[in-house]
C-alpha positions in Angstrom: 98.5 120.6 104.9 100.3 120.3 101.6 100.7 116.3 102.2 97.0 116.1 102.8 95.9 117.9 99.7 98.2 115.5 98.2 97.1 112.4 99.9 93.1 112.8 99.5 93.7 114.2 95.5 95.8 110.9 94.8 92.8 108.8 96.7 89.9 110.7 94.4 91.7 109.9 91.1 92.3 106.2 91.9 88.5 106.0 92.9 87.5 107.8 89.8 89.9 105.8 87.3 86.8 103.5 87.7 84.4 106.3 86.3 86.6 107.9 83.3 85.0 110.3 80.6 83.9 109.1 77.6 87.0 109.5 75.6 88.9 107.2 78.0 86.6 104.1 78.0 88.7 100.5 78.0 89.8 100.1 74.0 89.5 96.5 75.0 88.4 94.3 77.7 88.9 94.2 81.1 88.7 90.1 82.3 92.2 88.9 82.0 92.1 85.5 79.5 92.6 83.2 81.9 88.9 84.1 83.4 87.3 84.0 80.4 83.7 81.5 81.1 84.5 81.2 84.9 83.1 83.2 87.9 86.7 85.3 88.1 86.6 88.5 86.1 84.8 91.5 85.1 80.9 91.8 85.0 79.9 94.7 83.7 76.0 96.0 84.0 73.2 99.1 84.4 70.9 99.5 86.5 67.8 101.4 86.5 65.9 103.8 89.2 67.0 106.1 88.5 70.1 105.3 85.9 73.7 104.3 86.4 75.9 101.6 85.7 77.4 98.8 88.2 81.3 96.9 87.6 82.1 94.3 89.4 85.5 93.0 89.6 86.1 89.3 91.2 89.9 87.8 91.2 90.9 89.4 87.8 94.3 88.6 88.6 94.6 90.0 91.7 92.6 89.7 94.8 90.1 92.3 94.1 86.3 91.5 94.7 84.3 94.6 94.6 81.5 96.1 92.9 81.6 100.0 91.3 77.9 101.7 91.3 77.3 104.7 89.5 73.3 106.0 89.9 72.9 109.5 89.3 76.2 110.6 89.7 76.9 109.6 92.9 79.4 106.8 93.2 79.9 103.7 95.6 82.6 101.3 96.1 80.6 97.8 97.5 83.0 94.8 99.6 82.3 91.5 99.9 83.3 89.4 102.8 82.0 85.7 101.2 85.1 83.6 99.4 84.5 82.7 95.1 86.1 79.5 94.4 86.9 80.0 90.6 84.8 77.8 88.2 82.2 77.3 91.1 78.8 78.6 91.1 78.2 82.3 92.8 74.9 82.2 95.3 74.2 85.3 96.5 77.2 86.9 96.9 76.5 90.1 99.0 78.0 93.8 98.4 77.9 96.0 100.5 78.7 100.2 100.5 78.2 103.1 102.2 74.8 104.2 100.3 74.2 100.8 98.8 73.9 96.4 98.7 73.2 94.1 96.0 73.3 90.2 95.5 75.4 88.6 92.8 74.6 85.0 91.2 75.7 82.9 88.2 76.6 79.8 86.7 80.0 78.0 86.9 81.1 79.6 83.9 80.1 83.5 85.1 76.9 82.9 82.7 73.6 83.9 83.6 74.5 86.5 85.9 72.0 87.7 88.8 71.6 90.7 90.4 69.3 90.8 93.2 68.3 92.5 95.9 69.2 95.8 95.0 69.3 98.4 97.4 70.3 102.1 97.0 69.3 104.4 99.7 66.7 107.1 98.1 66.0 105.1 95.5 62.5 102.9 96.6 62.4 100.3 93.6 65.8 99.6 91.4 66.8 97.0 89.1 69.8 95.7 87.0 71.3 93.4 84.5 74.5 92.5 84.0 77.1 90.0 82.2 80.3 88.8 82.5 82.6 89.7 80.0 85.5 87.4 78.2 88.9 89.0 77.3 88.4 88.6 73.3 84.3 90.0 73.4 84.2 93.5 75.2 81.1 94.1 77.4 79.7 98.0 77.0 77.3 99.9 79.1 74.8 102.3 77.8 72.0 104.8 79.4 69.7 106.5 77.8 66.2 107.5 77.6 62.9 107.3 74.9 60.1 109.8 74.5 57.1 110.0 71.9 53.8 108.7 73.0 55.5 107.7 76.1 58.6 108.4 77.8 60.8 106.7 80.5 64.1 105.0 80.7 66.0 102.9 78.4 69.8 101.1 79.7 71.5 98.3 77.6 74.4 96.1 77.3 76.6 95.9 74.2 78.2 92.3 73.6 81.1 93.3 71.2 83.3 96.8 70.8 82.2 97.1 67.2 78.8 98.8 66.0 77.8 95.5 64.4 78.0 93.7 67.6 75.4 91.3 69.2 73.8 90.7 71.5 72.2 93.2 73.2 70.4 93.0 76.5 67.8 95.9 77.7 66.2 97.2 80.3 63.3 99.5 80.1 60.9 101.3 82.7 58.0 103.5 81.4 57.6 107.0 83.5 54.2 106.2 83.7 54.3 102.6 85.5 56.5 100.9 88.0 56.9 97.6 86.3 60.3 96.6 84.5 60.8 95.7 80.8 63.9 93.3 79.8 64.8 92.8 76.3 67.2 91.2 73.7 68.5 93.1 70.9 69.7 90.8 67.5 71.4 92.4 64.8 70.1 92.5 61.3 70.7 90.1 59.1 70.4 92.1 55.8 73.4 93.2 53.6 74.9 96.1 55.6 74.0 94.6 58.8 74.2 97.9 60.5 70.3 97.6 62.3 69.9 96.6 65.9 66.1 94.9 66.4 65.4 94.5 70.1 61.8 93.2 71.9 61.2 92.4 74.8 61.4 88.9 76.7 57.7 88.8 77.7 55.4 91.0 80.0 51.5 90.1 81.2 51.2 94.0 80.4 52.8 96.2 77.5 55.1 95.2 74.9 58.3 97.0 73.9 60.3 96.8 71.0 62.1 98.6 68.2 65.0 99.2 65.9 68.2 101.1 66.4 71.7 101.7 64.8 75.2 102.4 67.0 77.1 105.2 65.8 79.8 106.7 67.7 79.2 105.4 70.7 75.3 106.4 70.6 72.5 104.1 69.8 69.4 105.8 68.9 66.3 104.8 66.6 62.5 104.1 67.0 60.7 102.1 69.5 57.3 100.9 69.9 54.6 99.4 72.9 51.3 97.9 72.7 48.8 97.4 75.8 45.2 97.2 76.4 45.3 100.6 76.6 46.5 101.6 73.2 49.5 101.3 71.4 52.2 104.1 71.5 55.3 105.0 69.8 58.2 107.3 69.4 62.5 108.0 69.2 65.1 106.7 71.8 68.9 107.9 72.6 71.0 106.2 74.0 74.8 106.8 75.4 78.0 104.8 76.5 78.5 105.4 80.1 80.8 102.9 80.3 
């Protein structure tokens, strides 16, 4: 009994290592330099419906290619049974988990990275972004949410470990609608440089942009959205989860 308590204690703490409290975040990042701008390394994303984050690791020095979802607090590890050749496009690489699938695809380089076909079961309509990160520019995850004259959901990426870092990439849902917002986020180009500006990429429907500024691992600010409805505004928070 003793060795068994042992044995399934040692398995939860590797699985978690992937899922660490805030304090313990990667100081740096986690694709080896050899990887940098090819399909080997770490990609790094969130995912909305509800919230989490995804990781996916491929060849980072090792022969690891596996994706690490986090929605809600429940946690899967995904496989992948297709072969990466390294500096070769990625088509619809498949992963697959006990509660959850998703599709990766990019560019030879690991740019413009895909996810796609998103399924996580109990969750009816999900979806994600995600980068590859380089050795010398950390890739951070954050969730959060905004609230004012409407509320809903607000994830981004971080390109860069220091508060002045940019770009950002966002994705948005509104409580009220099931379509999904993507953004950019730029960083300001006045004298302290210390303002995030973020809009989004184009929608037939509502528009949503704002401003925000990163302290301590929290970006929060002020948003805004326009529609043929009305226009709406209000505050945002948002936290590293990764």
């Amino acid at each position: 009994m003793a060795i068994l308590v042992l044995f399934f204690t040692s398995c939860d703490k590797t699985y978690n290592n992937f899922y660490v409290p805030p304090d313990q975040f990667p100081a740096a990042a986690e694709t080896k330099s050899p990887f940098n701008n090819t399909t080997f390394g770490v990609y790094k994303g969130v995912i909305i419906g509800s919230s989490g984050t995804i990781v996916i690791r491929i060849n980072n020095g090792d022969d690891v290619v596996k994706g690490y979802l986090r929605v809600d607090n429940a946690f899967d590890t995904l496989s992948a049974s297709q072969a990466v050749q390294l500096s070769q496009p990625i088509s619809n690489l498949k992963f697959t988990g006990k509660f959850s699938s998703i599709t990766l695809s990019t560019d030879a380089d690991g740019s413009n990275a895909i996810l796609s076909n998103i399924s996580i079961n109990g969750h009816e309509k999900v979806a994600g972004i995600v980068v590859h990160e380089n050795s010398n520019l950390q890739v951070q995850c954050f969730e959060g949410s905004f609230s004012g004259g409407l509320t809903g959901i607000m994830n981004l990426i971080k390109i860069g470990a220091t508060d002045k870092s940019a770009p950002l990439y966002l994705l948005e849902k509104f409580d009220s609608d099931t379509v999904f917002y993507r953004g950019t986020g730029v960083l300001d180009t006045d004298s302290l440089a210390t303002t995030h500006y973020f809009y989004d990429n184009g929608n037939p429907y509502r528009t949503f942009s704002g401003k925000g500024i990163f302290v301590n691992d929290i970006f929060s600010g002020n948003w805004s959205s326009w529609s043929p409805a009305g226009a709406s505004n209000g505050s945002f928070t948002c936290k590293r989860t990764w």
